[in-house]
C-alpha positions as CSV (number, residue, x, y, z in Angstrom):
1,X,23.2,27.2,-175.8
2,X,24.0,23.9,-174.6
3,X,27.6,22.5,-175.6
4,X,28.0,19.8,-178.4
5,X,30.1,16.4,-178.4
6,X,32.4,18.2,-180.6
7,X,32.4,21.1,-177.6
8,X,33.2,18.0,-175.1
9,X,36.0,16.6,-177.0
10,X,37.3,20.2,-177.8
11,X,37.4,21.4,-173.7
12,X,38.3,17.3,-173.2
13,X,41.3,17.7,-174.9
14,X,42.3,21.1,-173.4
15,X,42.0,19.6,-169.8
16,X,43.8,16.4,-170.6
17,X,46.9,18.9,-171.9
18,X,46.6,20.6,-169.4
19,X,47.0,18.1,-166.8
20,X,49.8,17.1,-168.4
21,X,51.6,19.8,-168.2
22,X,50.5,20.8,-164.7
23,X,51.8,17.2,-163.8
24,X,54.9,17.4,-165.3
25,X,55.9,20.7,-163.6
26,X,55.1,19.3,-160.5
27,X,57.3,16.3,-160.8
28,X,59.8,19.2,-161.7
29,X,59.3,21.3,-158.7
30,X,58.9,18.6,-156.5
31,X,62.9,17.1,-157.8
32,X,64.2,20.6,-157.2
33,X,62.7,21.1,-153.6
34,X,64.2,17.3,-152.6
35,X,67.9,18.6,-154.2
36,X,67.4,21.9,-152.8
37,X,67.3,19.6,-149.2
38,X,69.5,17.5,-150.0
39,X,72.4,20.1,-151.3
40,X,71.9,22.3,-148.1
41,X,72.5,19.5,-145.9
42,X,75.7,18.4,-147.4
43,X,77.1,22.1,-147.6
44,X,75.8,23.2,-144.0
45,X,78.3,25.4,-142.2
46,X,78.0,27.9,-140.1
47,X,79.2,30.9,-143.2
48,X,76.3,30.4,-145.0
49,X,72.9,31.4,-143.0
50,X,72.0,34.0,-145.5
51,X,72.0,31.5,-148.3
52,X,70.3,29.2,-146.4
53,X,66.9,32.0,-145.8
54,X,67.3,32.4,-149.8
55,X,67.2,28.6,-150.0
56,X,64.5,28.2,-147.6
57,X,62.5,31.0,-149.1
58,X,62.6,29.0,-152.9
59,X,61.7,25.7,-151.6
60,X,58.4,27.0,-149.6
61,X,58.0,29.2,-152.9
62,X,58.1,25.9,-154.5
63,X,56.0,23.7,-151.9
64,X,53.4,26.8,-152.5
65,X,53.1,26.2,-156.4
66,X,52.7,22.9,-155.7
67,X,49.7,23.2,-154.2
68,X,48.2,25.6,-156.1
69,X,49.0,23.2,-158.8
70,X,47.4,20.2,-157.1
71,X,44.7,22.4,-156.5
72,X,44.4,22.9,-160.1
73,X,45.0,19.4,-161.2
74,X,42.1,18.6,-159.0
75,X,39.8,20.9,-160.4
76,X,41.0,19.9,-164.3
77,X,40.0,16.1,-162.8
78,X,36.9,17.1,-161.4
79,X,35.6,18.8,-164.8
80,X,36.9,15.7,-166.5
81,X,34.3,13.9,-164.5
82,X,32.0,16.1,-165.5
83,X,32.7,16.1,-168.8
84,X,31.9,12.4,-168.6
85,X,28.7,12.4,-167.0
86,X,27.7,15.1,-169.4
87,X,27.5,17.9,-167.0
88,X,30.5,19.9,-167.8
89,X,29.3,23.3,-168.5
90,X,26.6,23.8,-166.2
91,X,26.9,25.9,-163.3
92,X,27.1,24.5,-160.0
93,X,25.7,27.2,-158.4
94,X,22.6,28.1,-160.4
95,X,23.0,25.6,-163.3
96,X,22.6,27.8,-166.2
97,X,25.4,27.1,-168.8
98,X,28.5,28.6,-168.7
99,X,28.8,30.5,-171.6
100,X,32.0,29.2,-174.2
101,X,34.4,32.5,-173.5
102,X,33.9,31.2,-169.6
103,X,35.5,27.8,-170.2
104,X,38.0,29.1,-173.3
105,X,39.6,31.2,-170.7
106,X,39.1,28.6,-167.9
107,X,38.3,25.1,-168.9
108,X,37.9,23.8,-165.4
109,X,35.3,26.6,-164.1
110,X,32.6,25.3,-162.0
111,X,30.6,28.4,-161.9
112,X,29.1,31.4,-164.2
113,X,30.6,34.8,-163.6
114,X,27.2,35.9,-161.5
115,X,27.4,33.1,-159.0
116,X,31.6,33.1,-158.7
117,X,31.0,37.3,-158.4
118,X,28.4,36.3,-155.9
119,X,30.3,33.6,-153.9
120,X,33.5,36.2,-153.9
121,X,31.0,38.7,-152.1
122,X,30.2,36.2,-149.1
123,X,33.6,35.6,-148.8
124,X,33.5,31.5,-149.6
């Protein structure tokens, strides 16, 4: 069943939440990596080395979610696009429609569960 222009604005508005949310963690992890710097290079001294590995392990914790999460935004943009040209539902792969509980649970999928199972199995 193909999705309605009260289905568009429903998943619309989802994405557009969602981005701003996404966005405003990033700014948020992004802040605490630069003071994270910042701090351990005005308290450097020789004592603390194991604080420093802590440190260093949190801010490439960080820098890791924030990639995933640009990873994300871009995949919330690129299903905004689609939403625009009207082909936001549809799967890339095969382009049958994604079915509602699909894009409930992920609003940004690209693919049906078949062709994402499949793409899994050749390792893509």
């Amino acid at each position: 069943m193909a999705l309605t222009k009260k289905d568009f604005d429903h998943f619309k508005k989802i994405l557009l939440s969602k981005r701003h949310a996404l966005l405003g963690d990033a700014v948020h992890l992004e802040d605490e990596a630069v003071r994270k710097s910042k701090d351990e290079a005005a308290t450097m001294d020789i004592t603390n080395f194991a604080d420093l590995g802590t440190d260093n392990y949190e801010q490439e914790f960080d820098l890791g979610l924030l990639e995933h999460q640009g990873e994300t935004l871009r995949e919330i943009d690129e299903a905004l696009d689609r939403i625009a040209n009207k082909s936001f539902g549809v799967c890339g792969t095969c382009s049958k429609q994604i079915p509602k509980g699909r894009l409930s649970a992920k609003p940004h999928a690209r693919l049906c569960i078949p062709c994402l199972d499949e793409q899994e199995k050749a390792g893509c």
